[in-house]
C-alpha positions as a Markdown table, in Angstrom:
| # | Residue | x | y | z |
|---|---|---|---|---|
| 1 | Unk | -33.3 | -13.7 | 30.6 |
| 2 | Unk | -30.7 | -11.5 | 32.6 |
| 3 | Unk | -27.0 | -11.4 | 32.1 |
| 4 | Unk | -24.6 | -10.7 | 34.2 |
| 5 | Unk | -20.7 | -9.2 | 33.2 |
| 6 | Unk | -17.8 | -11.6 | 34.9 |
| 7 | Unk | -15.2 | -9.3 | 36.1 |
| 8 | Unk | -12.5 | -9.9 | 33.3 |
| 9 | Unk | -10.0 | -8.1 | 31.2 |
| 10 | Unk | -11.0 | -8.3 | 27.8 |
| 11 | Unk | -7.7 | -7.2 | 25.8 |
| 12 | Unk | -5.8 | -9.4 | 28.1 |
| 13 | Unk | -8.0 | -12.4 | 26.7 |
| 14 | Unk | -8.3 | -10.9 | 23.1 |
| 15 | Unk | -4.3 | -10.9 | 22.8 |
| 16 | Unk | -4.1 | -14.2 | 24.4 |
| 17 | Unk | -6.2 | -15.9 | 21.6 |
| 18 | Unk | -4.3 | -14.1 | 19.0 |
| 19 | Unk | -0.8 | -15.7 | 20.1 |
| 20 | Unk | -2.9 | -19.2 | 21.1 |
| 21 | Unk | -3.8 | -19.2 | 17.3 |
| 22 | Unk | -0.4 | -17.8 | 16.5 |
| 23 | Unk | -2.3 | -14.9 | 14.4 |
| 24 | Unk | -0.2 | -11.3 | 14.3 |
| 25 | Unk | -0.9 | -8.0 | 15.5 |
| 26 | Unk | -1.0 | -7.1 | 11.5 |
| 27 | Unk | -3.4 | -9.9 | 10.4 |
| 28 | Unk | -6.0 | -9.1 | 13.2 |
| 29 | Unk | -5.8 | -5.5 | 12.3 |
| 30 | Unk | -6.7 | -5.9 | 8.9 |
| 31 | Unk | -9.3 | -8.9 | 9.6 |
| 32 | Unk | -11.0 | -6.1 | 11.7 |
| 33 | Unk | -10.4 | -3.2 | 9.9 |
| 34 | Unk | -8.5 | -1.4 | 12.7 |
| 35 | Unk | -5.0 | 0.7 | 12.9 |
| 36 | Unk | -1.9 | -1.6 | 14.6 |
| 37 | Unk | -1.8 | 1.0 | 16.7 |
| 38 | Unk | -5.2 | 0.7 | 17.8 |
| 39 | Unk | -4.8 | -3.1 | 18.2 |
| 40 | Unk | -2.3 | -2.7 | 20.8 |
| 41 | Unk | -4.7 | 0.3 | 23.2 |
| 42 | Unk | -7.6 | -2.8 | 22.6 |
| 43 | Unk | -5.0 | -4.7 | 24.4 |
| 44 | Unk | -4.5 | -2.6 | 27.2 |
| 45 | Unk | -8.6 | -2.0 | 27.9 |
| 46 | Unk | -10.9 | -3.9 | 30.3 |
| 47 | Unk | -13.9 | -3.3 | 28.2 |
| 48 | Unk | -14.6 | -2.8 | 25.0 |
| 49 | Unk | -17.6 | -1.7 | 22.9 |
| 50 | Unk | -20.2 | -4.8 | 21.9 |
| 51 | Unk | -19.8 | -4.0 | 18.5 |
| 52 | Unk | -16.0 | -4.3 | 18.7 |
| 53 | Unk | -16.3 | -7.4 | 20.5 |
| 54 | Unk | -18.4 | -9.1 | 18.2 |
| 55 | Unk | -16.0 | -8.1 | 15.1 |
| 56 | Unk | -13.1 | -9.1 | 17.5 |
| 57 | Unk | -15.2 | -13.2 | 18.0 |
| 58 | Unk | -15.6 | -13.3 | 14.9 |
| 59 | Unk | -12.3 | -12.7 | 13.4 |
| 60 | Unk | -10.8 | -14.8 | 15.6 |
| 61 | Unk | -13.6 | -17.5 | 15.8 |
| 62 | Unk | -14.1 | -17.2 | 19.6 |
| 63 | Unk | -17.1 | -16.4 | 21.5 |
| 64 | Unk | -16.0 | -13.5 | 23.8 |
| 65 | Unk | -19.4 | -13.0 | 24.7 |
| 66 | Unk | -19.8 | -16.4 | 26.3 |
| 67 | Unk | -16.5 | -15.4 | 28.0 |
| 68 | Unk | -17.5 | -12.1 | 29.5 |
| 69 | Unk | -21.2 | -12.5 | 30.3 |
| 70 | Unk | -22.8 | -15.3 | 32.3 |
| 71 | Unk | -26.9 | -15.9 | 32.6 |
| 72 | Unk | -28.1 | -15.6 | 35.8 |
């Protein structure tokens, strides 16, 4: 099985399933353990560390990976 990354922004998606869920910058900080400050740079990044990203799907009960990766 071989994956392949899609060519996406991840904080642009992150921050746009926050606001789709109406959630706030100080609720998701807090689900994931994280500095508000440091919510907003996650924002701003095209990537972000599998580990993060994982914490980040399940907080907001998305699949991020399914979002970013494709099987090829």
């Amino acid at each position: 099985m071989k994956f392949l990354m899609k060519d996406v922004h991840i904080g642009n998606m992150i921050h746009e399933e926050l606001l789709r869920q109406g959630r706030t910058v100080n609720w998701f900080a807090k689900e994931i353990y994280c500095e508000k400050s440091n919510i907003y740079k996650m924002f701003k990044r095209k990537s972000i560390d599998l580990a993060q990203l994982i914490k980040v799907s399940n907080a907001l009960d998305h699949n991020f990976l399914r979002d970013c990766y494709e099987e090829v």
